[in-house]
C-alpha positions as CSV (number, residue, x, y, z in Angstrom):
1,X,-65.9,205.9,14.3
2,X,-67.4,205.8,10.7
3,X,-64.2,203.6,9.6
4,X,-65.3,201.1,12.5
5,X,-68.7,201.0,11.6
6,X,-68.1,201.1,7.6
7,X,-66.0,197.7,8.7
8,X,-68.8,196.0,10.7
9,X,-71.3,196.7,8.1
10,X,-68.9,195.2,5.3
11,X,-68.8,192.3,7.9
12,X,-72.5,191.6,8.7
13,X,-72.7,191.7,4.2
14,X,-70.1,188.9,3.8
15,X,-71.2,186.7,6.7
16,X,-75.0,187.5,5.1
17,X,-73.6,186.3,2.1
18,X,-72.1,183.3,3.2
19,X,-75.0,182.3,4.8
20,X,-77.1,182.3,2.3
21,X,-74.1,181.0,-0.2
22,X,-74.1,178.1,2.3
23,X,-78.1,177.3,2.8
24,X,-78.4,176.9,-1.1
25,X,-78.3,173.1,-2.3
26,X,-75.1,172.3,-4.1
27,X,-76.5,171.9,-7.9
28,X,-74.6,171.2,-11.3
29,X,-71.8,173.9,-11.3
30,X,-72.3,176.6,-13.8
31,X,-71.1,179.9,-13.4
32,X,-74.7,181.1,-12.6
33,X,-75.6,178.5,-10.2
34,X,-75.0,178.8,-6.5
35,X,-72.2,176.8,-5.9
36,X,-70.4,178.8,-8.4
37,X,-72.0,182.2,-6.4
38,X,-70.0,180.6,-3.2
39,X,-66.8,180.0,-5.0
40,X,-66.3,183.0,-5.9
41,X,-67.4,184.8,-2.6
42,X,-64.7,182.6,-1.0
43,X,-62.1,184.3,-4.3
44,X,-62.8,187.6,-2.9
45,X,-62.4,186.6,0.6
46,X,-59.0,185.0,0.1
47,X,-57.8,188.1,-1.9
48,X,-59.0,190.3,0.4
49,X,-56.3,192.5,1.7
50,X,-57.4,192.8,5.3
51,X,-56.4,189.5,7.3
52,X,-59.5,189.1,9.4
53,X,-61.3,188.9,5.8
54,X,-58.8,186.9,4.4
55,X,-58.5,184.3,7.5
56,X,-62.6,183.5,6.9
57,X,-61.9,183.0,3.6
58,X,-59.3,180.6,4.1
59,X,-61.3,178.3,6.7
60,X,-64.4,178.3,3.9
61,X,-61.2,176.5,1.6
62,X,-60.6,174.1,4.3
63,X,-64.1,173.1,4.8
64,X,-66.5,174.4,2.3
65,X,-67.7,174.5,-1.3
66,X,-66.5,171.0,-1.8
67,X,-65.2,169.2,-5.0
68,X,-62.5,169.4,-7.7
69,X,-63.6,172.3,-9.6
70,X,-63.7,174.8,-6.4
71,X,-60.1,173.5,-5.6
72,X,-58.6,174.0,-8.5
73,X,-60.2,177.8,-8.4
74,X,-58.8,178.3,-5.0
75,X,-55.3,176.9,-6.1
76,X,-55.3,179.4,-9.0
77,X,-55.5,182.1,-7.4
78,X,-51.7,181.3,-5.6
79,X,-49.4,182.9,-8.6
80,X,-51.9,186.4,-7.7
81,X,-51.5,186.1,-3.7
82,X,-48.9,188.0,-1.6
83,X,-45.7,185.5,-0.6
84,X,-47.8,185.7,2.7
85,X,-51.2,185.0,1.6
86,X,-49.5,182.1,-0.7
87,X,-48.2,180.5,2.3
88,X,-52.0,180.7,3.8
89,X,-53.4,179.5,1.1
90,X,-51.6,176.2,0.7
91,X,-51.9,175.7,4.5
92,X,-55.6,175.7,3.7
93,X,-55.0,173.7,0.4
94,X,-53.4,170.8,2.3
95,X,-56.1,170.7,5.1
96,X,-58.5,170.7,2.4
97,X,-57.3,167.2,1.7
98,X,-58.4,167.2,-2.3
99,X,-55.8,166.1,-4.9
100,X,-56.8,168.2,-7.1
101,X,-54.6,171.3,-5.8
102,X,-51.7,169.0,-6.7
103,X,-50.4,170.8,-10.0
104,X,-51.0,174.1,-8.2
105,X,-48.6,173.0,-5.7
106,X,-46.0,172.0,-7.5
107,X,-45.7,174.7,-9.0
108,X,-45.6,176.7,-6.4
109,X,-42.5,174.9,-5.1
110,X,-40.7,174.5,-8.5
111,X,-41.2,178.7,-9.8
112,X,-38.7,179.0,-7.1
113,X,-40.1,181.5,-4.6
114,X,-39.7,182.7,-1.7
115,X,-38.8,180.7,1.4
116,X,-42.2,180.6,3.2
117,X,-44.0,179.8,0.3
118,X,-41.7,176.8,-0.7
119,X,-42.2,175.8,3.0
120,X,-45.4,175.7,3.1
121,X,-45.2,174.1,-0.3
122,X,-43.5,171.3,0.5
123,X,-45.4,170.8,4.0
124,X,-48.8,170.4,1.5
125,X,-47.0,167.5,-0.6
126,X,-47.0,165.7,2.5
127,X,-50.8,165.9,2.5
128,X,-51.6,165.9,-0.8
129,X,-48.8,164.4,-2.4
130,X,-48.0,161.1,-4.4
131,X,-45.8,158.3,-4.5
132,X,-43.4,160.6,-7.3
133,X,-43.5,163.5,-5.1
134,X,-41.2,161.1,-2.7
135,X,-37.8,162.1,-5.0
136,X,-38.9,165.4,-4.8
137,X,-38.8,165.3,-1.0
138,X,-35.9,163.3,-1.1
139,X,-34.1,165.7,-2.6
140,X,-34.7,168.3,-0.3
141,X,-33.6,166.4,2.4
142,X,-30.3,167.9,2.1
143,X,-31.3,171.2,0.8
144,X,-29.7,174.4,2.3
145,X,-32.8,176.0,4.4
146,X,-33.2,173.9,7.2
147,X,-37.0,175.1,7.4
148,X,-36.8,173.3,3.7
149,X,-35.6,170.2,5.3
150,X,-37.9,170.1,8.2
151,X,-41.0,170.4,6.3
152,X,-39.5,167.9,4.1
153,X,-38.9,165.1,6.8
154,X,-42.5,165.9,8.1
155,X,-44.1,165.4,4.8
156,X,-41.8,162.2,3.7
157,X,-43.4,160.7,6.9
158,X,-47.3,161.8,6.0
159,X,-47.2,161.4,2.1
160,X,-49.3,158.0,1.1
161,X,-48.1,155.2,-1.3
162,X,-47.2,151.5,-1.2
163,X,-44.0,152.4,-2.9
164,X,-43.4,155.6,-1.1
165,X,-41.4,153.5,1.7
166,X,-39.4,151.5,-0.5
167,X,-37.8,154.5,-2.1
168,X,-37.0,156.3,1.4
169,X,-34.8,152.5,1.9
170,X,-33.4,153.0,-1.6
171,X,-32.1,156.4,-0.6
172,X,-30.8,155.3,2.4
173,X,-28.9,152.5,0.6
174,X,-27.5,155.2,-2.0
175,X,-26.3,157.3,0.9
176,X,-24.1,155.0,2.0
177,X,-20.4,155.1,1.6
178,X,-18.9,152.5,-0.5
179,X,-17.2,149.7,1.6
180,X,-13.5,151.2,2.4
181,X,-14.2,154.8,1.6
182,X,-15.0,155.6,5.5
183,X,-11.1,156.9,5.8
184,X,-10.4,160.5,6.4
185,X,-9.2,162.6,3.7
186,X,-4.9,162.7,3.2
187,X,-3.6,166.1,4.2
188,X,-4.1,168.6,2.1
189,X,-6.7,167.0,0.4
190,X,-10.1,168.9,1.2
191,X,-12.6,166.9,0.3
192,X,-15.2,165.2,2.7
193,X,-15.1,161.8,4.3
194,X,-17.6,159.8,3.1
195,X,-19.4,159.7,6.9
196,X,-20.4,163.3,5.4
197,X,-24.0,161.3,5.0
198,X,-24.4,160.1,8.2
199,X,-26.9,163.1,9.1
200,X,-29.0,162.1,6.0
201,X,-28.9,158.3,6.5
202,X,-30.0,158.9,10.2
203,X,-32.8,161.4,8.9
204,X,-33.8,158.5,6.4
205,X,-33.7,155.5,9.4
206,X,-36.2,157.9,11.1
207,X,-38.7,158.6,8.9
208,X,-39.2,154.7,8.1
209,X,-39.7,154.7,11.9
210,X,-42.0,157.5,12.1
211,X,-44.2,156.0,8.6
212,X,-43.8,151.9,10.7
213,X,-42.3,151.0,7.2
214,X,-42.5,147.1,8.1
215,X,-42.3,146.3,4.9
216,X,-38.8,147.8,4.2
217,X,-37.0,146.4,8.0
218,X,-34.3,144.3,6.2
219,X,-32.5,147.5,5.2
220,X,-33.2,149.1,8.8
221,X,-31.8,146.0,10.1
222,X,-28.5,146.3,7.1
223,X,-28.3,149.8,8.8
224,X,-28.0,148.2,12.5
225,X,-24.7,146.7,11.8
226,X,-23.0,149.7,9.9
227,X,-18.9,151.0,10.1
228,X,-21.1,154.7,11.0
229,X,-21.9,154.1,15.4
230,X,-24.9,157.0,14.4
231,X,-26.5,155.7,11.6
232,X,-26.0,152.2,14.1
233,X,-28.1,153.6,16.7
234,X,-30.5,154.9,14.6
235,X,-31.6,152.0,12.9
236,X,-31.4,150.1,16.6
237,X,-33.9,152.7,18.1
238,X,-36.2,152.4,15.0
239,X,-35.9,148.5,15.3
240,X,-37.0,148.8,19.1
241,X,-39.8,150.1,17.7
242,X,-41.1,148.5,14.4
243,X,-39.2,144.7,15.0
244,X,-40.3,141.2,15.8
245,X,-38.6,137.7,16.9
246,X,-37.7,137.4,13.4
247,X,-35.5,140.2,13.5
248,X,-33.5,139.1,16.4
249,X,-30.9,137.1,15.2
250,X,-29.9,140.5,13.2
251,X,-30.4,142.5,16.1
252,X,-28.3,140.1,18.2
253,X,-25.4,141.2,15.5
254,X,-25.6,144.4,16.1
255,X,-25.4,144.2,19.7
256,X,-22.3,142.6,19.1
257,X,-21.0,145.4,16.7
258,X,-21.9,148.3,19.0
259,X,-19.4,149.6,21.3
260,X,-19.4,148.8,25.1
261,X,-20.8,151.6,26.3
262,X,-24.1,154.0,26.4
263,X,-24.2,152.2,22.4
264,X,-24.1,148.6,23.7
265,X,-26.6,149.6,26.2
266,X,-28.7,151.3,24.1
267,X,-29.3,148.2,21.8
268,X,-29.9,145.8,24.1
269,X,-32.8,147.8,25.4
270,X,-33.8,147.5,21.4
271,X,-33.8,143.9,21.9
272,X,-35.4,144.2,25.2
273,X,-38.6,146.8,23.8
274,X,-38.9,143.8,21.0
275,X,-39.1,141.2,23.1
276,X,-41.5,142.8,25.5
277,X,-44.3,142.1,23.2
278,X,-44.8,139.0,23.7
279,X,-47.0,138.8,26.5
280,X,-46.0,135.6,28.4
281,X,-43.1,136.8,30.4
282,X,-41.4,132.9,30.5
283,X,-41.5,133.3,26.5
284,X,-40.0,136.1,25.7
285,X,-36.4,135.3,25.8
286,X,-36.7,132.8,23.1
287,X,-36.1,134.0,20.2
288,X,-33.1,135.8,22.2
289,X,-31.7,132.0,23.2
290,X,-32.3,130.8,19.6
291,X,-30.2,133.5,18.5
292,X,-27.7,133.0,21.2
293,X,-27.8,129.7,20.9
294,X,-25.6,129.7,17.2
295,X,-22.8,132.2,18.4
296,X,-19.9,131.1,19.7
297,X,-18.7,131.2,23.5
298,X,-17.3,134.6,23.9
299,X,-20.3,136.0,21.6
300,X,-22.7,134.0,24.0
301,X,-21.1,135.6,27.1
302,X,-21.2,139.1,25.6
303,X,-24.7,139.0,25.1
304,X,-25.8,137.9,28.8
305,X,-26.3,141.5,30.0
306,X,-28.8,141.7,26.9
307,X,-30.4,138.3,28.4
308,X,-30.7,139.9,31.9
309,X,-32.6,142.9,30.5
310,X,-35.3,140.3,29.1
311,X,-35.4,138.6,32.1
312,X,-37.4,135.0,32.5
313,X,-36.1,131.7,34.3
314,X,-34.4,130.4,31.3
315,X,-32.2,133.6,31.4
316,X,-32.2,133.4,34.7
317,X,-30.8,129.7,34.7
318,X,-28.1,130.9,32.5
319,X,-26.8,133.6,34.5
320,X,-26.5,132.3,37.7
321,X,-24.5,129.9,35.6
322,X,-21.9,132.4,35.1
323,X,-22.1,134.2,38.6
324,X,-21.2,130.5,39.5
325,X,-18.2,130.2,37.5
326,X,-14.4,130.8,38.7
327,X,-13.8,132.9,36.1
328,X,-13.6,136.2,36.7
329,X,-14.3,137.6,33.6
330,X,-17.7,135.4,33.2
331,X,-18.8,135.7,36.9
332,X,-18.7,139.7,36.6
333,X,-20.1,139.4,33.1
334,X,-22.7,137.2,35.2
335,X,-23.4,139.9,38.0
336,X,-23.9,142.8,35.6
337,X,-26.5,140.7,33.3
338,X,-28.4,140.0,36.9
339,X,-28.3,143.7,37.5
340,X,-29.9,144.6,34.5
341,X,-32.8,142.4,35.4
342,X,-36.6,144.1,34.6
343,X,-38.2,143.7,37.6
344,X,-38.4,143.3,41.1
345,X,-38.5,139.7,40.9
346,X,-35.3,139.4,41.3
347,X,-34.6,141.6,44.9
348,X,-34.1,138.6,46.9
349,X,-31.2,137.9,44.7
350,X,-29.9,141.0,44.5
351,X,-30.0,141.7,48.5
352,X,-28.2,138.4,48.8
353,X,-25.6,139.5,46.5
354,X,-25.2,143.0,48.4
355,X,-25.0,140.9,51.6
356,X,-22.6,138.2,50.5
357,X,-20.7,139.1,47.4
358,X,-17.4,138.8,47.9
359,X,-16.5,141.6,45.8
360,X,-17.4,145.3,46.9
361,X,-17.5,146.9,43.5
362,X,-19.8,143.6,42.5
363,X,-21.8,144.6,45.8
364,X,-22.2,148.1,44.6
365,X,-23.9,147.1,41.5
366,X,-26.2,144.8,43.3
367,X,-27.4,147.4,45.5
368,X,-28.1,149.9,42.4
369,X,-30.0,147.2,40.3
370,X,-31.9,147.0,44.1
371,X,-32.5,150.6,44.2
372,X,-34.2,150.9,40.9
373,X,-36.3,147.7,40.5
374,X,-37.9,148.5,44.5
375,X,-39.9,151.3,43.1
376,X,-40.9,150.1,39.2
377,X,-44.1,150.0,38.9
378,X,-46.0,146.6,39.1
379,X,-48.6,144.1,40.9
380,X,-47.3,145.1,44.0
381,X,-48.6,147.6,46.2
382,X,-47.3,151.3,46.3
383,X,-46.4,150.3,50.5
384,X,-44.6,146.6,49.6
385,X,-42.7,149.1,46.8
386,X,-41.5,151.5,49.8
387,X,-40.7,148.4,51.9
388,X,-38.3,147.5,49.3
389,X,-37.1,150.9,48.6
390,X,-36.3,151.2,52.2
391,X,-35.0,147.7,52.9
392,X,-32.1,148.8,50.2
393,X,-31.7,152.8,52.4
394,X,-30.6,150.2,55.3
395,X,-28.0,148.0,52.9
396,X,-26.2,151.4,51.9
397,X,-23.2,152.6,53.5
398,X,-22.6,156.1,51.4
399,X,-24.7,159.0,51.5
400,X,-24.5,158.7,47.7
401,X,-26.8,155.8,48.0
402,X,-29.0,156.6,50.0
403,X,-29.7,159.6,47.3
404,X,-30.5,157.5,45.2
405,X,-32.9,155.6,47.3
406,X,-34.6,159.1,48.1
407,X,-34.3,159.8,44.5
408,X,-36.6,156.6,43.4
409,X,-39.1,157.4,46.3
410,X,-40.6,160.0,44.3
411,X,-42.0,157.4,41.7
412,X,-44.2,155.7,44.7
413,X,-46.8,158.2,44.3
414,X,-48.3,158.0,48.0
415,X,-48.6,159.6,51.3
416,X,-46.7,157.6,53.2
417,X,-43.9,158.3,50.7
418,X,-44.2,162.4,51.5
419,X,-44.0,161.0,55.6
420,X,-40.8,158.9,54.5
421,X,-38.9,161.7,52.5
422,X,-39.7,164.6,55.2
423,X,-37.5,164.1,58.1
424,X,-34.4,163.8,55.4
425,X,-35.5,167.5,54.5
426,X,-34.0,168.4,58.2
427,X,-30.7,166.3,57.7
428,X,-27.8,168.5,55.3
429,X,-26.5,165.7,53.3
430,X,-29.9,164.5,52.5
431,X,-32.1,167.7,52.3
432,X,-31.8,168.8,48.7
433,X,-32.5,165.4,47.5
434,X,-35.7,165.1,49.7
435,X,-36.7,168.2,48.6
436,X,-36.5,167.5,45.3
437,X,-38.3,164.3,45.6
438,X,-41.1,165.8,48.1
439,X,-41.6,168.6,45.5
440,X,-42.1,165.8,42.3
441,X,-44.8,164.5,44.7
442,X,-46.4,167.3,45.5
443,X,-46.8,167.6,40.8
444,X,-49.4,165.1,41.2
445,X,-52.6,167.2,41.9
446,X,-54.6,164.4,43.0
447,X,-52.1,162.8,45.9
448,X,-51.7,166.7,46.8
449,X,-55.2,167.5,46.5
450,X,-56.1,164.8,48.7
451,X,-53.3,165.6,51.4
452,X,-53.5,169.3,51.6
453,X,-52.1,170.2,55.0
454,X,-49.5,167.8,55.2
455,X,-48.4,168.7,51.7
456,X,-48.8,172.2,52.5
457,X,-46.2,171.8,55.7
458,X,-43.9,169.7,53.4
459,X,-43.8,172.6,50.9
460,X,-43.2,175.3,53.7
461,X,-40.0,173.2,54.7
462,X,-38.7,173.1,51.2
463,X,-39.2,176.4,50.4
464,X,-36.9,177.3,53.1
465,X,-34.4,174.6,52.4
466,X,-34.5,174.1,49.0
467,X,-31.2,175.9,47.1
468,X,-32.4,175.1,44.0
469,X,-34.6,178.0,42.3
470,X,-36.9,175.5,40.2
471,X,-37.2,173.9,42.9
472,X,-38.5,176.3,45.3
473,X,-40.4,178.0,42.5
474,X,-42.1,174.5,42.0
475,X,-43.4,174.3,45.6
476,X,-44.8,178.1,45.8
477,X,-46.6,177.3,42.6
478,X,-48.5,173.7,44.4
479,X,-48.6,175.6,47.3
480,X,-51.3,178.0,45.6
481,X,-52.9,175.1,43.6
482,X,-50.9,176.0,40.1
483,X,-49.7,173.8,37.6
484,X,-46.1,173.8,36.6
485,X,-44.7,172.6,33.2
486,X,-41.9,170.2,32.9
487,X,-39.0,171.8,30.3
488,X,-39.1,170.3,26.9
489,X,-35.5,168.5,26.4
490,X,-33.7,170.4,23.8
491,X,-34.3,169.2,20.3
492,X,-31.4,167.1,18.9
493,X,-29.8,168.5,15.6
């Protein structure tokens, strides 16, 4: 008992003392004067071996005793600090914000020490760091701690400068292979190809998405069109981001260069997020027809799918155009371009197709495209949304369909949605579907809320049906008015 009153007594001192550190007016800062009295209160506290004392210390560095000379006091003390209490320190260093810890820094990460210090090194340069500190972090880019590179990405993207961008692009030009050296090594030979960089140069294309480096695009869009399908993608997800219409015509190449495929599809939909920001719908396939408009015929036709994914009656005039033709090639290449259409304009079209075409598998797509544009959301109502969704359930003739269509209910967030799904709950080949849909319903606390005993029924039903654990776990958790947390994805390497 005397040890835990011997502790509260040292306790009720210090915060004494830092109150009154604290009420006295900052003045010049000699050693006698107050501020100086504070400073070196906060010393002790940060050297402190017990980690209570220490941790008060270390938020009176983030926030108190302000100005150059009490930073560079605090950032002495690092070479006298535990590898632990280093690491602490320049956490609090970097929140502080004040370039004057710099040096300190530096230093810290170049004597070489231990791991957690140089982590937490580097993580400060992204805070406190200048436009030379960018090599640095370059560098470590590819170092051998992955906790190095991490905190080296994360700062890259933080760490201020007009020129900080610029060098981030000239790395990324450096890490590419030189034109004809993408050929694996002869046998025997045990040296690396040179796609060995393709990590890096991704890592590179994503931090000048992450920092909106618009003033450094052109090599983003150099990237878009490389021999490498990563670093392609890459640079055609960071140009869905950061692009405008003047990129297109680039973009438009690397469409072309991407393979047919989950890559094609995934750089249309770059050319598709760019061209979504222009706000008139009718306009924003223009700089998409410009482009098109100077490739030749086969390069015109392989970019009508992109087309469809922009939508708007000029794209729309060109399409049916080639759903018209007698060419086989060209009125598939048509359908699919219609099918990848971005809103529910088009169901008319696409239920006529399902009704009429005069190929199944071209039918089959129809009714897809059908199924997912019914339920995006829109200026129609949630109940016209449902209509559609359930005009396309009576167009299907596999149960694999009409999946689906239960599958897209779930994003019409309404009761007469729940009154829809619930009678599939009772029907085998629908039931885990329904359930699964009811249950994503039932996530929305407000439409549950609202609808207690019906939801409360629907629950009862899936926890009975339901085979699927996450499921039925889901259900008992709404059923007792407890939230559930979706899964992160896993983290890409």
């Amino acid at each position: 008992m005397g040890g835990v009153a011997a502790q509260r007594s040292r306790w009720s001192l210090i915060a004494f003392a830092l109150a009154v550190a604290l009420a006295r007016p900052a003045v010049a800062p000699a050693e006698d004067e107050p501020g100086a009295e504070l400073v070196q209160l906060v010393i002790g506290l940060v050297e402190d071996p017990d980690k209570d004392l220490r941790a008060l210390g270390l938020e009176q560095v983030r926030t108190e005793a302000k100005g150059p000379g009490a930073t560079r006091q605090f950032a002495a003390l690092l070479p006298k600090l535990s590898a632990e209490a280093q690491s602490a320190l320049l956490s609090a260093l970097a929140d502080r914000g004040d370039p004057a810890a710099l040096p300190a820094v530096r230093e810290a990460l170049n004597t070489g020490g231990v791991e957690p210090v140089r982590v937490a090194a580097i993580a400060a340069l992204g805070f406190l760091g200048e436009p030379d500190d960018a090599r640095c972090l370059l560098e470590l880019l590819s170092a051998a701690a992955p906790a190095e590179r991490e905190a080296a990405r994360a700062s890259l993207v933080r760490v201020s400068g007009p020129t900080v961008s610029a060098e981030i692009a000239a790395a990324l030009s450096q890490a590419q292979p030189a034109a004809g050296n993408t050929a694996q090594p002869a046998a025997g030979n045990t040296a690396q190809p040179a796609a060995r960089n393709t990590p890096l140069r991704v890592t590179l294309i994503e931090i000048l998405a992450a920092r909106r480096a618009l003033d450094v695009l052109p090599a983003v869009l150099a990237a878009a069109t490389d021999d490498d399908a990563a670093v392609r993608a890459a640079a055609m997800t960071a140009l869905g981001q950061l692009a405008g219409s003047e990129q297109i015509p680039g973009m438009v190449q690397a469409v072309l260069r991407a393979e047919p495929g989950a890559e094609r599809a995934a750089a249309e939909k770059a050319i598709m997020f760019v061209c979504r920001r222009t706000d008139d719908a009718e306009k924003r396939a223009d700089p998409l027809l410009a482009a098109i408009d100077r490739l030749n015929a086969a390069q015109r036709a392989a970019m009508l799918p992109t087309l469809g994914r922009v939508g708007g009656a000029a794209a729309l005039a060109i399409i049916e155009t080639s759903i018209a033709s007698h060419d086989t090639v060209m009125h598939e290449t048509g359908i699919r371009a219609l099918c990848n259409w971005p809103d529910a304009s088009i169901a008319p079209r696409l239920i006529e197709l399902v009704r009429a075409e005069e190929h199944p598998e071209h039918g089959t797509l129809a009714l897809r495209a059908l199924i997912r544009v019914a339920a995006l959301p829109d200026d129609r109502s949630p109940q016209a949304r449902l209509d559609l969704l359930k005009q396309a359930l009576a167009l299907c003739t596999q149960d694999a369909e009409r999946n689906q269509v239960l599958n897209r209910a779930q994003a019409v967030r309404t009761i007469e949605t729940l009154r829809f799904l619930l009678p599939y709950v009772d029907k085998p080949e629908f039931a885990q579907q329904a359930c699964e849909s009811i249950v994503e319903l039932a996530h929305h606390r407000e439409l549950r809320d609202s609808n207690k005993p019906e939801f409360h029924a629907a629950l009862d039903k899936v926890i009975q049906t339901s085979r699927d654990a996450v499921v039925v776990e889901r259900a008992n958790r709404y059923k007792n008015g407890q939230t559930w947390v979706r899964p992160k994805s896993p983290k890409r390497k």
